[in-house]
C-alpha positions as CSV (number, residue, x, y, z in Angstrom):
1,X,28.3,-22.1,-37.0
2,X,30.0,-25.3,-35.6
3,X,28.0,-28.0,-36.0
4,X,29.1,-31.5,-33.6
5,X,28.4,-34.8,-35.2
6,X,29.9,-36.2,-31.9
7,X,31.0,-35.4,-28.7
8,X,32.9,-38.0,-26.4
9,X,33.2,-36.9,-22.2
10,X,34.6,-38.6,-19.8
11,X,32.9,-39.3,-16.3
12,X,34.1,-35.9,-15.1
13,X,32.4,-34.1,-18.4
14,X,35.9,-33.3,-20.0
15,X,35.6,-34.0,-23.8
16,X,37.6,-36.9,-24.9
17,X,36.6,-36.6,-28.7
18,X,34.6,-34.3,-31.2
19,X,33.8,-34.5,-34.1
20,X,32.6,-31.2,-36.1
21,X,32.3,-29.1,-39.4
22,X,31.7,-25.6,-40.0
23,X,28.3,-24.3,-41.7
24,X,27.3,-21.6,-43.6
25,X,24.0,-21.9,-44.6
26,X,20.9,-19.8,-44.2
27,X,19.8,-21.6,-40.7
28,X,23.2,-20.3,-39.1
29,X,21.6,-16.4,-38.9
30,X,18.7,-17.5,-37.1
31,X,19.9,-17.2,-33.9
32,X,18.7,-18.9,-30.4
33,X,15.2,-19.7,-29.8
34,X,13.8,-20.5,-26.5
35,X,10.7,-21.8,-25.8
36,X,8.1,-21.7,-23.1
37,X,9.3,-24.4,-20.9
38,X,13.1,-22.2,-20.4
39,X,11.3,-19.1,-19.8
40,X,8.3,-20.1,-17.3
41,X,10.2,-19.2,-14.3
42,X,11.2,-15.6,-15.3
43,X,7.6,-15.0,-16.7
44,X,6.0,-16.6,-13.5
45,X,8.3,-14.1,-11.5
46,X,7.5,-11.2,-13.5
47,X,3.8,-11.7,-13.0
48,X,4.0,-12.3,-9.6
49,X,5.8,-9.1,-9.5
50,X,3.1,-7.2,-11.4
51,X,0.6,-8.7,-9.2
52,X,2.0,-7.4,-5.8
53,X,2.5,-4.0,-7.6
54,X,-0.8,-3.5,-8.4
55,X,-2.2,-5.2,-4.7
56,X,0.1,-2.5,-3.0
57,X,-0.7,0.2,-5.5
58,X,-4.7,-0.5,-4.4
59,X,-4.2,-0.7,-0.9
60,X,-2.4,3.0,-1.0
61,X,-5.3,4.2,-2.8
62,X,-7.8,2.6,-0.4
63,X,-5.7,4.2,2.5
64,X,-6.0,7.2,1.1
65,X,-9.7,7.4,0.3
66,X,-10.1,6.4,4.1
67,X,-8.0,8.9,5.6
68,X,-9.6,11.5,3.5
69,X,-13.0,10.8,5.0
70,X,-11.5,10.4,8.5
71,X,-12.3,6.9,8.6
72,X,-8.9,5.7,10.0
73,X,-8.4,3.8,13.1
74,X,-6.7,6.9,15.7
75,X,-9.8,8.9,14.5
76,X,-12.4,6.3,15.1
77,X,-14.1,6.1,18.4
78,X,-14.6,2.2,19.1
79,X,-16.4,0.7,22.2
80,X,-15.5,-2.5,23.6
81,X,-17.9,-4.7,25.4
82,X,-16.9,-5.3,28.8
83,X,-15.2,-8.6,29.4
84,X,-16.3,-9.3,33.3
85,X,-19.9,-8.4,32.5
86,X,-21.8,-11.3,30.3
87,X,-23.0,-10.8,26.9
88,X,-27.2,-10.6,27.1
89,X,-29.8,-10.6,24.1
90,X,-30.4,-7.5,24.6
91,X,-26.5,-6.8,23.9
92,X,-26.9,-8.3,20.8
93,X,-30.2,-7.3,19.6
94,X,-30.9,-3.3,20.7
95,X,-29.8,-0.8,17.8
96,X,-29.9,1.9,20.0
97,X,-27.8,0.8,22.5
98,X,-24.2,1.3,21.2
């Protein structure tokens, strides 16, 4: 592992001067380490992800369920309230009047 005691760049980040020695010891097998702050993005994406997965997985299976009771909008039967006529009370209020 090549360890830098210093590193000189110029204004256009070429390297003017190093200095460096070689180690050997038992911290050179560790390996890289990141922490949270490098990886938030990638987790944040990955989550986000997940999350529209499982929205779109629900919204199949709540599809499903309705068009397997017949409860989907070509089979339902919908009356409009007629817009030249004006909305009364009794519009509003009668249950049996559909």
């Amino acid at each position: 592992m090549k360890i830098y005691t210093k590193i000189l760049f110029d204004k256009n980040n070429n390297v003017i001067e190093e200095e460096s020695f070689h180690y050997a010891g038992k911290i050179s097998h560790c390996g890289i380490h990141y922490d949270f702050k490098s990886t938030r993005g990638a987790k944040a994406m990955e989550k986000q992800a997940k999350r529209e997965k499982k929205l779109a997985e629900r919204r199949a299976k709540k599809q499903a369920k309705a068009e397997e009771k017949g409860l989907t909008s070509k089979n339902q039967d919908t009356k409009m309230h007629d817009i030249s006529k004006t909305i009364t009370l009794e519009d509003l209020t009668n249950p049996n009047k559909k």
